[in-house]
Structures are given as C-alpha cells and as structure tokens.
N, C-alpha and C positions, 0 to 999 in steps of 0.2 A: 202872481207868478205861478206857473207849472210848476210841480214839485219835479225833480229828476229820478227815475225811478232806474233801481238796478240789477239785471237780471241775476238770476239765485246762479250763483259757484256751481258748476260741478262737482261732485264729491270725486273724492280720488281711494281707489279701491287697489291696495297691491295683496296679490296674489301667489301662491308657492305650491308647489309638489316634489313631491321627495319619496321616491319607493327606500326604506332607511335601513331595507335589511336588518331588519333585528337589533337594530342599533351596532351591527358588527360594523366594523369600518374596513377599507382595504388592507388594513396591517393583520385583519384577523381578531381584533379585540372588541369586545362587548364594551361600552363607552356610550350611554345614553344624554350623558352631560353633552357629549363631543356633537350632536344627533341637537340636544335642544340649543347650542350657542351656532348649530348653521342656520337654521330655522331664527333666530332670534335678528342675526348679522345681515336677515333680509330686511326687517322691519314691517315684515306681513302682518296684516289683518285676518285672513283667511288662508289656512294651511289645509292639503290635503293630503295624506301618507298612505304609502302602505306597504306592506309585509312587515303589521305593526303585532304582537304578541300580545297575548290577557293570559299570564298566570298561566303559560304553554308547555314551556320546556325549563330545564336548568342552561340551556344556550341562550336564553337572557333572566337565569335567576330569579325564576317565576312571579317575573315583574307585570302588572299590568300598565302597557309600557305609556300607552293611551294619556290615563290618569295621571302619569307622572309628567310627560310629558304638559300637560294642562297645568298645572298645579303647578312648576317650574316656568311656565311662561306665562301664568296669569292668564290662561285662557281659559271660553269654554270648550266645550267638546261632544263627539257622540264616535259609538267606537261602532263597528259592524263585525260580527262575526261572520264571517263565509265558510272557518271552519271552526266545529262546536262538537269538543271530544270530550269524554268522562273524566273525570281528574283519577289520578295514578292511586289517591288514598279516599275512600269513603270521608265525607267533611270536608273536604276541599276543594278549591274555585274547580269550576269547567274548564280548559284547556281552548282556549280561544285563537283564534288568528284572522286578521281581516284588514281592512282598512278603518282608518280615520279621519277627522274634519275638525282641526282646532279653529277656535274664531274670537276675536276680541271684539266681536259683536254678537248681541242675543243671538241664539239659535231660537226660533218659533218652532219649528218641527221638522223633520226624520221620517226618514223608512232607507231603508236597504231591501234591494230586489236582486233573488237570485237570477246569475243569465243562464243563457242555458249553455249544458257542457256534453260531452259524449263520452261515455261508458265510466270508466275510474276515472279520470280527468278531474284535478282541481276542480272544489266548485268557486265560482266568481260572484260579484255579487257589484251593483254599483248604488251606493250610498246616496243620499240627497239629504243635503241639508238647507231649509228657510233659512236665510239670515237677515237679518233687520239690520240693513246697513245706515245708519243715520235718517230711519223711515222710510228708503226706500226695500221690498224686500228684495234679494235675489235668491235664485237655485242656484247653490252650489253642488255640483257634486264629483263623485270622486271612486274611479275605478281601477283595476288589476285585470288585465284579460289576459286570458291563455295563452302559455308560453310554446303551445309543443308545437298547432296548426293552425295555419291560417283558415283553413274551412271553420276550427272551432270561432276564432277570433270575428270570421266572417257574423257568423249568428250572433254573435254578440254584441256587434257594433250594431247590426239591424233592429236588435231589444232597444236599443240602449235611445234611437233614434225615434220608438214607438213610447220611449216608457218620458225621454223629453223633448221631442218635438214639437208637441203642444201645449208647452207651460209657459202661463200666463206671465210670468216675471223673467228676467233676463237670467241668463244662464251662463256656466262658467261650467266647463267639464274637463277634469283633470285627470290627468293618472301615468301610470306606465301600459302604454298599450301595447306591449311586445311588438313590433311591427313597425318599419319605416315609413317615409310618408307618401312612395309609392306605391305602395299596394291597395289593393281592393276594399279590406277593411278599414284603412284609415282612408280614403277617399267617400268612403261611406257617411263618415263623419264628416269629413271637411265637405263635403258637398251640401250637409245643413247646419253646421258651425264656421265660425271662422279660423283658422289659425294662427293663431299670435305670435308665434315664430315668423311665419311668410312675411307676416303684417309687419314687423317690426323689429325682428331678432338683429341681429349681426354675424356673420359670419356660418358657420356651416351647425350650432345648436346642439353636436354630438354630447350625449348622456351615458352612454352606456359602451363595454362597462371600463370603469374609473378603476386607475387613474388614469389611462389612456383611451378612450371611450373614441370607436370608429362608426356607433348609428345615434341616429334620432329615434328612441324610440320612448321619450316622457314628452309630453305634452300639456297645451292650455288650448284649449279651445274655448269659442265664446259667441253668444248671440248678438244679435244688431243693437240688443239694449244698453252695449257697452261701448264704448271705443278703445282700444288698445293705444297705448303710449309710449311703452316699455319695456322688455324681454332680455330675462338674462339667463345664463347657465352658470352659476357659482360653483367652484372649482370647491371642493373639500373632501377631506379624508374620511369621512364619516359614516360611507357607504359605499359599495359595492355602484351604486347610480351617483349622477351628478344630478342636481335637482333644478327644477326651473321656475326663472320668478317672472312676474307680468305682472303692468302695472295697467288701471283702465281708469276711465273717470265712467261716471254714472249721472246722469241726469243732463 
C-alpha cells in the first residue's frame, strides 16, 4: 500500500500595531498596564509600536516602557531610538523615544534606519526585525512617518521601498504612517506591499484619533509570502490611536 502523505499546515501568524502614545490613554492617564492588556486581548505574536519612551520624560515616569512592556507579556523585543537626548542628570539613562517590535518568537537580528527628514523635523527611523517564526524567518518591520508633510512622508515611503523591496524573506510593514490611503505616499507603499485592510478589513478601518477616529492612518502591509485572513481595529481607551490586528498564515 501507498502510504498517504499530508501536506505541512500552514502556520498562522497574528499580527498588531499600536502607535500607544506614551501609554497615555484618551482620559489623559499614563496606564502602561491598560497599553499591555490591549496588546495581550489580541493574542499576537508579533507587535509593533510606537511613540514608545526609554527613560524620556517624567510624562511616563522615566520608564523604559519597551522592556516593561516585554517583560509583562513574556515577550522578546528590540526598542529603536529615533530620538537619543542626554539624560537631565550626569549617571543617568539617555532619554530615548522611538519605536518597537515585541515577538513571542526569536528575534535573529535588527537594525533601525534613519529616513530622511527636512530641516528640525522629527527624525523617523524604520526598524526591522528577523523573526524565526516556527523556522520560517520573516522581516518584520515597523515605522512612524512624519506628521507635518506629505512631501517629508513622500521620501520616506520611497526609503522605506529601497531599504525593503528586495528582502529575501516575506515581509510585514507596520506603523502609523500619518496619511490616508489616498495619497501619494501611501500608494507608494501599496503599490509594492499589499494591504491587509483592502484585502480583508470590514467596514471603513478608522484609527485615528480615538475615541471617535474619522481616518485610516495605521496600517499592515505585507508581501506575497503571506496571505492575509484577518483584520481588525480593536476599539480601547488606551491611546490616543486605535490599533490594528491581522492575521496571515505562512507557508
């Protein structure tokens, strides 16, 4: 007798973004717990955040909020600085702010790449994290583009196209990209990612800002090495953004 052989599962990879505001929530309170039980009520694998604090300010109680965050959900992590100030006292941490990448899978490797900005203008910066998802790896990664113009946001979508358009392993790109999904900059993107909203969302995706949020402007994008299943916007008080979850299989 032929033995019957059975094609391997796809893996199922759910996915999150969350710009968390400092952990302030729309009431105005600093609440880092309230920040890791919405992230947790997804049941993600892979989180991506940002306007995440290291040891900044006393408007999150010079928490680094990264590590804590990690540490409370059993994840790993890699934190990006995009801004990297002196601390207030000689002997104390640097003054960080940037984005993040929690993952309940290895992290293999990192880098963060600044984009480019014009004149004072925030600097940005978009993160990549390997992840070894049950052997397969993927790029994750995970950005904040500029808030004031679309010309800055323009240059930035065009890096971001050069620094992952040609990565070998499937991709997932996350973030708050200031910008709806008409415009120029984010057509930039969707025209070599897919977006998982289109693909799958329900209803009209509004994120921002909460609690009555009138645009799309958080996002999942993702390459051909994945397929999308699943898309949500989870409603919570935990920030100033609503954050977005997607689910994909892999293989």
């Amino acid at each position: 007798m032929v033995p019957v052989t059975t094609a391997q599962a796809a893996t199922t990879v759910k996915t999150f973004t969350f710009n968390i505001h400092h952990g302030a929530g729309t009431d105005g309170k600093l609440d880092l717990e309230r920040t890791a039980k919405a992230i947790e009520a997804s049941g993600a694998g892979i989180v991506g955040l940002q306007e995440v604090d290291r040891n900044f300010d006393a408007r999150s109680n010079w928490v680094d909020q990264a590590a804590w965050l990690a540490t409370r959900l059993n994840m790993n992590y890699v934190f990006a600085a995009n801004l990297d100030w002196d601390p207030p006292e000689a002997g104390k941490p640097r003054r960080q702010y940037g984005t993040a990448v929690l993952s309940k899978y290895p992290i293999v490797d990192s880098r963060n790449t600044p984009l480019p900005k014009v004149g004072d203008e925030e600097q940005r910066g978009l993160l990549e994290a390997v992840i070894d998802v049950d052997g397969t790896p993927v790029r994750f990664a995970d950005t904040h583009l500029n808030n004031a113009t679309a010309a800055e946001r323009q240059q930035q979508a065009t890096a971001i196209v050069g620094l992952l358009g040609n990565a070998a392993e499937p991709v997932v790109l996350v973030g708050d990209l200031n910008a709806v999904p008409t415009t120029t900059e984010i057509k930039t993107l969707t025209a070599r990612w897919k977006d998982t909203w289109t693909e799958v969302g329900i209803g009209l995706g509004y994120t921002s800002s909460a609690p009555l949020p009138t645009r799309r402007i958080d996002y999942v994008l993702h390459s051909s090495g994945l397929k999308a299943t699943a898309a949500a916007v989870p409603s919570t008080f935990a920030s100033d953004h609503y954050p977005v979850s997607a689910t994909f299989t892999l293989g």
